[in-house]
C-alpha positions as CSV (number, residue, x, y, z in Angstrom):
1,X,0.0,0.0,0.0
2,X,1.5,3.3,-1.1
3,X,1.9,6.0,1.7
4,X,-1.1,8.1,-0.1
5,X,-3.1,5.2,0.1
6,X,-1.9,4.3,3.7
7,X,-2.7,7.6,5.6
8,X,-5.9,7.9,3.8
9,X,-7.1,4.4,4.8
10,X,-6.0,4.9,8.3
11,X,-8.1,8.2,8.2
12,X,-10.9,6.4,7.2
13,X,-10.6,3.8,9.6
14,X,-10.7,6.2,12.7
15,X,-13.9,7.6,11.1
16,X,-15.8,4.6,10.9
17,X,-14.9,4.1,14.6
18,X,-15.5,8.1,16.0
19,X,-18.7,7.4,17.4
20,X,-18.2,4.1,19.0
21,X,-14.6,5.5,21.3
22,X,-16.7,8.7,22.3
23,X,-19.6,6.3,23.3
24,X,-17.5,4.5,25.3
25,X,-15.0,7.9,27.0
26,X,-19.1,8.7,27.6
27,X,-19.6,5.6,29.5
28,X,-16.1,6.0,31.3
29,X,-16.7,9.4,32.7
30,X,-19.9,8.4,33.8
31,X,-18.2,5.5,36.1
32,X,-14.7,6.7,36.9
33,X,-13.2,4.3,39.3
34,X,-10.0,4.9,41.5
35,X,-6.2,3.3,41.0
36,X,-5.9,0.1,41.5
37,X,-10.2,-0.4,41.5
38,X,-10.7,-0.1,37.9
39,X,-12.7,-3.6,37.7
40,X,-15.4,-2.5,35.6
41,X,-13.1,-0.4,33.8
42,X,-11.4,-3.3,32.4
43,X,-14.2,-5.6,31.9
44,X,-15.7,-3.0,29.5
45,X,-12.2,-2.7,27.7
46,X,-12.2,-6.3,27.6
47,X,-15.2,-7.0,25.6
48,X,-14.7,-4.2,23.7
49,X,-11.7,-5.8,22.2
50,X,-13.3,-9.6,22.0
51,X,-15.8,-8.1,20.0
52,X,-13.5,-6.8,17.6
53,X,-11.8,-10.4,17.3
54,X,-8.7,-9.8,19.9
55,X,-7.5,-11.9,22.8
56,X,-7.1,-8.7,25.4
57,X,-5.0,-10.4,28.6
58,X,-5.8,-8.8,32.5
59,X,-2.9,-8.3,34.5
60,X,-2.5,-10.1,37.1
61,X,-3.6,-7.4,39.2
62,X,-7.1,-7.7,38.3
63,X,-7.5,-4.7,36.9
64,X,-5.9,-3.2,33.6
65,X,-4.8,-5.3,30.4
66,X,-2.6,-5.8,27.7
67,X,-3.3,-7.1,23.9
68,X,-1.5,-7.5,21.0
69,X,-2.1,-7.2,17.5
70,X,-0.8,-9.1,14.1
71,X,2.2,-10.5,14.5
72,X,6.1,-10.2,14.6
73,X,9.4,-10.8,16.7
74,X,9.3,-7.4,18.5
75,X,6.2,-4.9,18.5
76,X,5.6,-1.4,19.3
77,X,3.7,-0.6,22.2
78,X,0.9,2.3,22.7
79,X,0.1,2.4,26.3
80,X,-3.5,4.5,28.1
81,X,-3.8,4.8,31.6
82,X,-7.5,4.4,33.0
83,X,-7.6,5.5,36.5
84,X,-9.5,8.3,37.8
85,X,-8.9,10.6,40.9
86,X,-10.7,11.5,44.0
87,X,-11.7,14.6,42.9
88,X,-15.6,16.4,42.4
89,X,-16.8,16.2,38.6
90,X,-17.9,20.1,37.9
91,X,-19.0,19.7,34.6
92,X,-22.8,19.8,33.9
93,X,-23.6,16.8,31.2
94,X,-25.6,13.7,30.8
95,X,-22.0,11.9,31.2
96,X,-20.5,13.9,34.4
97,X,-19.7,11.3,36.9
98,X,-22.3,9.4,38.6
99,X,-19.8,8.6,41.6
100,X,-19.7,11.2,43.8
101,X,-15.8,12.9,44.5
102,X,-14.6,10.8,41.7
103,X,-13.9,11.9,38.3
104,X,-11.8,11.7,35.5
105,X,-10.3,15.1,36.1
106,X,-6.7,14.4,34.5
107,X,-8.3,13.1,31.2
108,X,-7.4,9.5,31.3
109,X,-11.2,8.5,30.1
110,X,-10.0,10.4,26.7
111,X,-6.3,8.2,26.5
112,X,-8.6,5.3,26.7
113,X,-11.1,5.8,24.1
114,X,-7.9,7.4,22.3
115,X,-6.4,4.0,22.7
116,X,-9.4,1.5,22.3
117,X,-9.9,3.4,18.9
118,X,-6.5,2.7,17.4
119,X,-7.1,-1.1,18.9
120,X,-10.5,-1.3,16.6
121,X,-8.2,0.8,13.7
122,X,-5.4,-1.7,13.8
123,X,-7.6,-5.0,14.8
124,X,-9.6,-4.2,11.6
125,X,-6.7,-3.8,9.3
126,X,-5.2,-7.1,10.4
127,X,-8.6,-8.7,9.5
128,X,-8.0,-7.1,6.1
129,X,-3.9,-8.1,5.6
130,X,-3.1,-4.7,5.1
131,X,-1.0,-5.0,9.1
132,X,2.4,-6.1,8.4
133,X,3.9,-5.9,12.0
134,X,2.9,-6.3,15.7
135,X,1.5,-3.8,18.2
136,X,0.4,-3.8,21.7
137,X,-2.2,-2.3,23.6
138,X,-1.3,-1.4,27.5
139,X,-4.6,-0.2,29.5
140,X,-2.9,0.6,32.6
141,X,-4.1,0.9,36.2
142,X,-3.3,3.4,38.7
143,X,-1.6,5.9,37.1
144,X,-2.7,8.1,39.8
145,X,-1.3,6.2,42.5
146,X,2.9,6.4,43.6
147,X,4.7,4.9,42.3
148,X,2.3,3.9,40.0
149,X,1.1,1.2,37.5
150,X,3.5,1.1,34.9
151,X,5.1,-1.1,37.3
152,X,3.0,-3.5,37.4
153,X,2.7,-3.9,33.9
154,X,6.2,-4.1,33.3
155,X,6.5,-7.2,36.5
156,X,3.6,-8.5,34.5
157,X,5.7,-9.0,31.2
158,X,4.2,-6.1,29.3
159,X,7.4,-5.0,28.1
160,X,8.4,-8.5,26.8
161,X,9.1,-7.7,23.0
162,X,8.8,-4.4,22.9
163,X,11.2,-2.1,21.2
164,X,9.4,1.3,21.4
165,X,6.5,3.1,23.2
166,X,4.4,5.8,22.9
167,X,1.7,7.5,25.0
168,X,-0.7,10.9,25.0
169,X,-1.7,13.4,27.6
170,X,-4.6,15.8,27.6
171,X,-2.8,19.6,27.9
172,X,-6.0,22.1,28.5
173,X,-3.0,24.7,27.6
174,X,-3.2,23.6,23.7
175,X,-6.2,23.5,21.3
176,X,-7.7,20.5,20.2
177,X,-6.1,19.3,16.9
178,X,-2.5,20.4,18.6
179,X,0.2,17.8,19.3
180,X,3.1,19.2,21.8
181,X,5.7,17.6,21.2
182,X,9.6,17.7,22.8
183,X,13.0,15.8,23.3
184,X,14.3,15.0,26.3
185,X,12.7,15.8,29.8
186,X,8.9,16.1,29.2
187,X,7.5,16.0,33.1
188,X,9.3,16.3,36.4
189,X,10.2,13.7,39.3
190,X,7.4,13.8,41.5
191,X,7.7,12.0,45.8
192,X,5.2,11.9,48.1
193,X,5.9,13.8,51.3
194,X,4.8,12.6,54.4
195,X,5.9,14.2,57.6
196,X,4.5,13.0,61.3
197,X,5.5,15.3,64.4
198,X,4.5,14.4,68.0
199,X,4.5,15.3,71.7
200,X,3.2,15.3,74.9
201,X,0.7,17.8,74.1
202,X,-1.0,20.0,76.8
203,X,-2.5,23.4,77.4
204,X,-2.6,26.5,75.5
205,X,-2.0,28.8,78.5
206,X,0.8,27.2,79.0
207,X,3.0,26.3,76.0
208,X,6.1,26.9,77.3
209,X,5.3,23.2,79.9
210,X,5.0,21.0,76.5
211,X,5.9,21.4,73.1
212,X,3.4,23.7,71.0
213,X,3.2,21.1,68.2
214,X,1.0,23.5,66.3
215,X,3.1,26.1,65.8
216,X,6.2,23.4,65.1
217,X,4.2,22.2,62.4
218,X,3.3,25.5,61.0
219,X,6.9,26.3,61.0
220,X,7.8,23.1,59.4
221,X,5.2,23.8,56.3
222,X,6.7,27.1,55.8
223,X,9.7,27.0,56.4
224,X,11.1,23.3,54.7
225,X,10.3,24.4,51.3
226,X,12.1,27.6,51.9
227,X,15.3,25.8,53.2
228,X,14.9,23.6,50.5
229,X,15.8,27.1,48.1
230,X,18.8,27.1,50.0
231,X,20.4,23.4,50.1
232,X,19.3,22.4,46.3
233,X,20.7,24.2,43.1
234,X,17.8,26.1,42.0
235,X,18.4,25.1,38.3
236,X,16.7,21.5,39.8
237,X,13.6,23.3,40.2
238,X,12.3,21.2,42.8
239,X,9.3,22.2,44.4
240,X,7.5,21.2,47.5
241,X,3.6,22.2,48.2
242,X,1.7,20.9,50.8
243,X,-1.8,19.0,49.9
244,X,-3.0,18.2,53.6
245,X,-2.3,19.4,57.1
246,X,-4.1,18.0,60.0
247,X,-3.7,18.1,63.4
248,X,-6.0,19.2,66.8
249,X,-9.5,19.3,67.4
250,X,-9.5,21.9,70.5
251,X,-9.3,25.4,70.6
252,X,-7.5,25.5,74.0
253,X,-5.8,22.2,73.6
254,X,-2.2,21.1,72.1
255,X,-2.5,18.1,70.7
256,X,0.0,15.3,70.6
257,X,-0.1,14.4,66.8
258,X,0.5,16.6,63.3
259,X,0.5,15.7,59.9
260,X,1.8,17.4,57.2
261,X,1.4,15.7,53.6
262,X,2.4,17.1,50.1
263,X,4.4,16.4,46.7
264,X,7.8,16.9,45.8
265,X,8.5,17.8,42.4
266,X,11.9,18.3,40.7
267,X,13.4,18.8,36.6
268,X,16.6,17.6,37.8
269,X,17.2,13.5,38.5
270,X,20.2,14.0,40.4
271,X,19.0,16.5,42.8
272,X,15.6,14.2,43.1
273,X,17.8,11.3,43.9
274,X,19.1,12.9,46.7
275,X,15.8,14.3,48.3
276,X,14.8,10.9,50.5
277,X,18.0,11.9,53.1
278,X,18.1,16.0,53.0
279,X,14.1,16.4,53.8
280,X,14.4,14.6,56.7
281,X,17.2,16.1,58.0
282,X,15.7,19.6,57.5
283,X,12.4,18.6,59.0
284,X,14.5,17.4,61.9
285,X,16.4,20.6,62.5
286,X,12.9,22.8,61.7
287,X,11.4,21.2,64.6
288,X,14.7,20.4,67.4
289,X,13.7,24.0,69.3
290,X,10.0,22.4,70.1
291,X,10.8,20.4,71.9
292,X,8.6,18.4,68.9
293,X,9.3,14.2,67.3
294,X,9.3,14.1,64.0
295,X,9.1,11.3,61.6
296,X,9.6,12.0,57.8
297,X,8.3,9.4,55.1
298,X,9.2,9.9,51.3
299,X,7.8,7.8,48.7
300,X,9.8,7.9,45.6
301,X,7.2,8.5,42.4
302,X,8.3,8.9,39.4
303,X,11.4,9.9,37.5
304,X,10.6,12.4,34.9
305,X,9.3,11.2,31.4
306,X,12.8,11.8,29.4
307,X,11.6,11.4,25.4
308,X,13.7,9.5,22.7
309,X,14.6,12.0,20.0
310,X,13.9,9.2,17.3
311,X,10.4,8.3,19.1
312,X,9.8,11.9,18.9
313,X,10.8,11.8,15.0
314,X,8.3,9.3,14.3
315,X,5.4,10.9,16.4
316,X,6.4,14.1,14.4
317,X,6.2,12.4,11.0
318,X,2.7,11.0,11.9
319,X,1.2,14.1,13.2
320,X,2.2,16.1,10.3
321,X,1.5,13.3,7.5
322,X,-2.3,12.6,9.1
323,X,-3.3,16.0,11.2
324,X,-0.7,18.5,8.8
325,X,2.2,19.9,9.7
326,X,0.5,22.9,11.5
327,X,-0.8,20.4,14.3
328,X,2.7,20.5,15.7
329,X,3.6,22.5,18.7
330,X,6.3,22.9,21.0
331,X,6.2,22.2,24.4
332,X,8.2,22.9,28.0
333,X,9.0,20.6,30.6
334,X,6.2,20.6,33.4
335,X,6.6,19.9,36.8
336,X,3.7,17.5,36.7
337,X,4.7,13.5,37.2
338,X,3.8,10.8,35.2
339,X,4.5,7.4,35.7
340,X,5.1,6.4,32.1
341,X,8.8,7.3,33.2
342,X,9.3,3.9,34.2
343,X,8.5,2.4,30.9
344,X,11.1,4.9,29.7
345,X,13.6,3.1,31.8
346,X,13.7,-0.1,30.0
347,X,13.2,0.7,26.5
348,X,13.2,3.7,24.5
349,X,9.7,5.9,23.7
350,X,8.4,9.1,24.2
351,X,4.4,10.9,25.2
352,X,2.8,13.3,23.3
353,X,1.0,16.4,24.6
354,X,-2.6,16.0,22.7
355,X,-4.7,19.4,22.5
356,X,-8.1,19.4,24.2
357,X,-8.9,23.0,24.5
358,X,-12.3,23.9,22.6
359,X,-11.5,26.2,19.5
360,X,-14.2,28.5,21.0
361,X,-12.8,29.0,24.3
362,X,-9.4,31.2,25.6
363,X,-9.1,29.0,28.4
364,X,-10.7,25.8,29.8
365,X,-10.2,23.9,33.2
366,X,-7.1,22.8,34.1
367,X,-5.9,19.4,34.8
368,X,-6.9,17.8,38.2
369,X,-9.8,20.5,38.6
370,X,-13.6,19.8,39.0
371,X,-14.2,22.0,36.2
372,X,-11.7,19.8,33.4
373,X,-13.4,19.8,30.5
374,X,-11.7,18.3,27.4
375,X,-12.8,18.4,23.6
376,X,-13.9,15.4,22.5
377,X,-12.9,15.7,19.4
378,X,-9.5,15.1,21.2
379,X,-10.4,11.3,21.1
380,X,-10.4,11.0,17.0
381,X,-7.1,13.0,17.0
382,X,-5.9,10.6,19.4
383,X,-6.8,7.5,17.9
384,X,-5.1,8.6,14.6
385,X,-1.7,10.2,16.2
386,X,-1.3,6.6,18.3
387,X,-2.4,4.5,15.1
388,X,-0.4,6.4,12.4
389,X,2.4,6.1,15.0
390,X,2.3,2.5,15.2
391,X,2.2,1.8,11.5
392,X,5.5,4.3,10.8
393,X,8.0,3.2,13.7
């Protein structure tokens, strides 16, 4: 099949299946389901792709599958991740999310349909003969949840064979029909930050008998990401913001027990690496005039999503010879995390940024906000950037 005849087949293809993948990202958004939960998730995904003649495999985590396509020695792989998070859906539409403080706020029920699509694309060309190489489908689980699923999958064997993958993210920055694309470092490292202080607690009149844990922990939210400006070379970028602080119920009582809980983000790997022994050792000193224990738990995330320049080549050539050459856009590194890093580990790849900003609108919710609200016609553009991906690696 000549290249002419190639890209206008695969457009075709993605037509014929438009209605069925925003049907099903519908259906998604309706249900979202949490990392690690996404039973029903799954079983949809797999009938989806019996129905279309596949043999879709669940991992052996219950939740999230792999399946390949035609046939071959090594294949490329185009991995969707279809967790949701715990956050309020604030979007008014028959679809919003039917399960209250959960919804797909970060766009994953778009990667999936995105995905599922060029599954139907490719399963249907292979029932034709017109697929002359293998490809794998990754729906993963918890993507959400540190250090995420990717590992799982790749434990699971769902790297076995594979010489490249690729991957999408919604960006509300970029309008739909835009791919962002860049070499290198795409995201940041990202850690979970966990710190626990306690004492004997005690009275507010008199402070000065018992450690004011309070006011240690205030001090310790403040002031450890400001001595963190001080001990890290600021080219790292690395960033700590605090997500949850509890402690107390009692105006006129010090309690005994604080938590402080937050992310760590850095664009450096070298200065991330070395974040699990300095935070503790701050928090440590922050605290030592309360009179105030302090435990300090990171959880190493991610690594930062570092693209292939040739994986970025081919995602260029198949953006510009399906979606034209204007589709392309450049892109900076983010300080977001994204645990398709770890496939990045093993074998070479890259993620696009896919545009899913309405054409009619300046601005539109950002990721991880109630009011999120991507184009679908993000889904199409999706399904042909991963197919047309596939076919010219």
């Amino acid at each position: 099949m000549s290249h002419q005849l190639l890209v206008a087949d695969v457009l075709a293809r993605v037509e014929e299946v438009r209605e069925t993948t925003v049907e099903l990202r519908r259906d998604l958004h309706a249900h979202p389901e949490l990392g690690w939960h996404e039973v029903r998730t799954t079983e949809l995904l797999e009938r989806r792709l019996k129905e279309a003649g596949l043999s879709p495999r669940v991992l052996p985590t219950g939740t999230g599958l792999i399946c390949d396509i035609g046939s071959g020695d090594s294949c490329v792989a185009l991995r969707a991740d279809i967790d949701a998070l715990p956050v309020p859906d604030g979007v008014e539409a028959p679809w919003r999310s039917t399960i209250d403080g959960v919804a797909h706020a970060c766009g994953h029920d778009i990667h999936t349909a995105g995905l599922l699509g060029a599954g139907l694309v490719l399963a249907g060309m292979a029932r034709d003969g017109v697929l002359d190489r293998r490809v794998r489908l990754i729906f993963q689980p918890a993507e959400e949840v540190m250090p995420g699923g990717a590992l799982g999958v790749i434990a699971a064997g769902g790297l076995d064979g594979v010489r490249r993958i690729y991957g999408v993210h919604c960006d509300p920055r970029l309008q739909v029909g835009q791919v962002g694309l860049r070499v290198g470092a795409l995201t940041a490292a990202a850690d979970r930050i966990l710190v626990r202080l306690s004492g004997p607690g005690g009275h507010t009149s008199r402070p000065h008998l018992t450690g004011d844990l309070v006011y240690a922990l205030a001090t310790l939210v403040t002031e450890l990401p400001a001595a963190l400006s001080r001990r890290v070379d600021p080219r790292a970028g690395m960033s700590l913001v605090w997500g949850r602080i509890t402690s107390g119920s009692a105006a006129n009582a010090i309690p005994s027990r604080g938590e402080a809980e937050g992310t760590l983000r850095c664009l450096d790997v070298n200065a991330w690496r070395q974040a699990a022994d300095l935070i503790p050792k701050l928090a440590n000193q922050l605290v030592a005039p309360y009179g105030i224990q302090v435990d300090t738990e990171v959880t190493h995330g991610v690594p930062p999503v570092m693209n292939d320049p040739a994986a970025i080549e081919t995602l260029r050539n198949a953006a510009t010879q399906t979606l034209g050459a204007g589709a392309i856009s450049p892109t900076d590194q983010s300080l977001g995390g994204e645990d398709f890093a770890w496939y990045l580990e093993h074998v070479p790849g890259a993620m696009a940024r896919l545009g899913v900003r309405p054409p009619t609108l300046d601005t539109t919710g950002d990721l991880h906000t109630p009011t999120f609200d991507p184009s679908e016609e993000s889904i199409s553009l999706a399904t042909t950037l991963l197919t047309s991906t596939a076919l010219l690696d």
